[in-house]
Structure formats: C-alpha cells, structure tokens
LUMNU-853629 format. One record per residue (C-alpha): residue in one letter; x, y negated, z negated. Coordinates in steps of 0.02 Angstrom, whole numbers, padded with zeros to 5 digits, always signed. Layout:
REM LUMNU-853629
AXYZ
...
//
This chain:
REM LUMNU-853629
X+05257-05142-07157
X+05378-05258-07069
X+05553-05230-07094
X+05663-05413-07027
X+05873-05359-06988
X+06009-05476-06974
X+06096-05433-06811
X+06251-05368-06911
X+06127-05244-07035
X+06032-05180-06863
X+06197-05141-06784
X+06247-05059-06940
X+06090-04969-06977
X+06099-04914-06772
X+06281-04856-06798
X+06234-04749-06953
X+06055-04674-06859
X+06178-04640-06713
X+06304-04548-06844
X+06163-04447-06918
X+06083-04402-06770
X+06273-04336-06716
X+06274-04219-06853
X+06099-04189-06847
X+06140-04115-06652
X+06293-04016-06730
X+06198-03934-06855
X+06069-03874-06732
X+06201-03815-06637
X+06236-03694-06748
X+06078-03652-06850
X+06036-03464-06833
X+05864-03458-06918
X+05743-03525-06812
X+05618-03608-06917
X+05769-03699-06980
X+05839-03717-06836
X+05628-03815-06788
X+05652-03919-06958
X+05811-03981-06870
X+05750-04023-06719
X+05593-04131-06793
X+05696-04221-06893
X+05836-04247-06752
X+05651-04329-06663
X+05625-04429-06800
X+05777-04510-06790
X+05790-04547-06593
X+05615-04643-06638
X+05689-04734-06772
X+05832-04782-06672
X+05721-04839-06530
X+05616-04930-06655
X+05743-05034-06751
X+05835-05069-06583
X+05663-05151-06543
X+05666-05261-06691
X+05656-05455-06677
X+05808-05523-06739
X+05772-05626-06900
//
C-alpha cells in the first residue's frame, strides 16, 4: 500500500503522531499495572515507526 501526502497533510499528520506519542509517554508514566503499562509501550513503538515512516514519504 502506498500512501502519497501533500507537504501540509504530512506536517499535519507528523504534528498529530508527535501529539499522540506525547500522551502516549504520559500515560506510561503513570500506568501501575504492568502488562498495561507493556501494551503502552508497544504501541508508544508503533508510533515512533510511523513517525519515522511518514517523515520518509516522497512528497506528492
């Protein structure tokens, strides 16, 4: 699946990865159960490698 970005919706979709991942940190911050606590923490991955792959994104 290819996914082409203007430069304004990469930016935006960046800024709002960057947001989540933010909150993402926050929450696991203050998570208490561990395996929750894990589920945080893979998804807080998942989103560093988004952001990494849509800031690699040819502009279209």
């Amino acid at each position: 699946m290819q996914l082409a970005l203007s430069t304004q919706e990469r930016a935006l979709l960046e800024a709002i990865l960057r947001d989540a991942l933010g909150n993402l940190r926050e929450e696991v911050y203050h998570a208490e159960e561990h395996g929750f606590k894990d589920n945080l923490k893979a998804d807080e991955a998942t989103i560093r490698s988004l952001l990494t792959r849509v800031h690699e994104l040819p502009e279209a």
